[in-house]
C-alpha angles and dihedrals in degrees: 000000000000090000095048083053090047093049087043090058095039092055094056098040083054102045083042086054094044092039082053093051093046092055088048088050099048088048094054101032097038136092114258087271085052097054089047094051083047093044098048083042106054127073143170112039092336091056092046091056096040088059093049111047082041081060089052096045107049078046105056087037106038094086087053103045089036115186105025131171082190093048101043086055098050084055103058092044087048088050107035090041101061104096128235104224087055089054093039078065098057119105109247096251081059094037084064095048091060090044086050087053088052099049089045084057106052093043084050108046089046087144091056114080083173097059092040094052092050088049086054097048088048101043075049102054090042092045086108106059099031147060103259096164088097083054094041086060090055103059090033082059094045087048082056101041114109092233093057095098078055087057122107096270073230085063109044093038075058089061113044090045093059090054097060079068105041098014121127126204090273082063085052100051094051096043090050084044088058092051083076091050117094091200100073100046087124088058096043088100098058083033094060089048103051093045086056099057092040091055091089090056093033097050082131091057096043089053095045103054073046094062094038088084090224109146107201088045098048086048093053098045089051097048080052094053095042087069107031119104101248144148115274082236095060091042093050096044082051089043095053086049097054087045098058102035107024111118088202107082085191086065087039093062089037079059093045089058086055093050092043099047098053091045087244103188087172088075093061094119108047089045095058092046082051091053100038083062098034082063089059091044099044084060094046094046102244086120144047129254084227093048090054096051090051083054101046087043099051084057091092090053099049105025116012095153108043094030091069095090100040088056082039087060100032088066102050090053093053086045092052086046085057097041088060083043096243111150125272129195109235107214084054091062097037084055095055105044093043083054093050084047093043099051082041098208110157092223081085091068102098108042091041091059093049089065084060099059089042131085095266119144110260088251092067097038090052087056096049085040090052092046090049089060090043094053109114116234 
């Protein structure tokens, strides 16, 4: 029984072995149609070494044949069929010689969307385990080159996709640059998207179109990153930014709902300084009643410490408006007593009683009434 098994085994190793050498031979005795149908069919070790000399090959040839439906399809099995745990397992000297390959082939077969496309997909699916950033420079330098508008739309949405997976800020930087750029409104879609999934390499960038002061383009960064799929810690960084350089209030107080909403102290501040000229544009009308509550409001959130004496002094100058009966918008003051009574700090006390001894409707003296009774002593 032993010696069936044992013939069994030898027989398989043998026709493996023999399966193994076939393939080897079609590929080096056959026509290029030939190689590719050896290549896509072979696996295991065979398969490794198959996809690697047919790399080689198209390499080493592709200058000579030139155009070349045949070629260019020996090139994508070569390429599509190397797998990635056997390159995972490569030390990292012999990870950069395949990515060299890749990158040769992709220069090379410049003619071929089809190659470069299957270089893309491969340098993509490998991106985990390997050093991308040489790739990365070459398609940030064919997203730069004067001939790219010429390039398949296939091609060039390619592009620009796989860099929202491997791009850099230089990527960025190009991509946004692009955005101005009438040309590429085709490409505005896949454009969008890479640049959102490139803001949390590219925070410089983004700051910087930020402190540059230019409206349109403030307006378009933060629409991006109000989308983007990025850290709180990035959208609120952005946010603060907006906040203290945008020349759009109605981004400032979009800004403001972000920094609000995540409770950003970090933002103090900006916000006060917000508040201390909101005061000036709410008089003068730049601003909404309902825009200045939100921001008043937002006050215990951001800045529920330092923003005690502002509000402190803010009151007593609505109260002193009252007492010379000039008009005072009631939500305004119902926004600043409920956030002294919110935030609690006795400091409020006195100018928190005073609303109580003044003209204002009930609703505004049981506010005060309710914040006095919530003060901590």
């Amino acid at each position: 029984m032993k010696k069936i098994i044992s013939f069994f085994l030898l027989s398989s190793i043998l026709l493996a072995n023999v399966s193994g050498q076939e393939y080897k031979k079609k590929f080096i005795k056959g026509n290029i149609t030939d190689k590719t149908v050896a290549v896509r069919e072979a696996s295991g070790q065979e398969g490794i070494w198959l996809s690697q000399k047919a790399i080689d090959f198209v390499l080493e040839n592709n200058d000579i044949i030139g155009t070349d439906r045949d070629m260019d399809g020996l090139a994508v099995a070569a390429v599509l069929s190397l797998p990635n745990d056997y390159v995972y397992g490569l030390s990292e000297t012999e990870k950069t010689k395949v990515l060299e390959k890749f990158i040769n082939l992709f220069e090379k077969f410049s003619r071929s969307n089809t190659v470069q496309i299957a270089v893309q997909s491969k340098v993509l699916s490998l991106k985990d385990n390997i050093n991308t950033s040489p790739f990365t420079e070459v398609l940030n330098k064919f997203l730069q080159s004067s001939t790219v508008l010429s390039s398949d739309s296939s091609l060039l949405k390619s592009v620009i996709n796989s860099l929202g997976f491997i791009g850099n800020n230089i990527s960025f930087s190009i991509l946004y640059n692009n955005l101005n750029d009438k040309r590429y409104s085709a490409y505005y879609p896949e454009i969008e998207e890479t640049i959102k999934k490139l803001i949390p390499v590219s925070m410089n960038e983004v700051l910087q179109i930020i402190h540059s002061h230019d409206a349109a383009n403030t307006q378009r960064i933060f629409n991006l990153v109000k989308d983007a799929e990025i850290s709180t810690t990035n959208l609120c960084e952005i946010s603060e930014n907006i906040l203290n350089d945008s020349p759009i209030i109605s981004l400032k107080f979009d800004a403001l709902v972000i920094l609000n909403s995540h409770k950003w102290t970090r933002a103090s501040n900006s916000v006060l300084t917000f508040f201390a000229s909101a005061q000036n544009d709410f008089q003068n009308e730049l601003i909404t009643e309902e825009q200045f509550v939100s921001l008043i409001e937002s006050l215990v959130n951001i800045s529920p410490l330092d923003a005690v004496n502002p509000l402190i002094k803010y009151l007593g100058e609505l109260n002193q408006q009252l007492e010379y009966n000039n008009s005072v918008a009631q939500n305004v003051v119902l926004a600043v007593i409920n956030s002294l009574g919110a935030i609690g700090d006795k400091q409020a006390f006195d100018s928190l009683l005073s609303v109580t001894y003044l003209n204002y409707p009930e609703p505004v003296l049981s506010a005060a009434r309710q914040a006095l009774a919530g003060l901590r002593w």
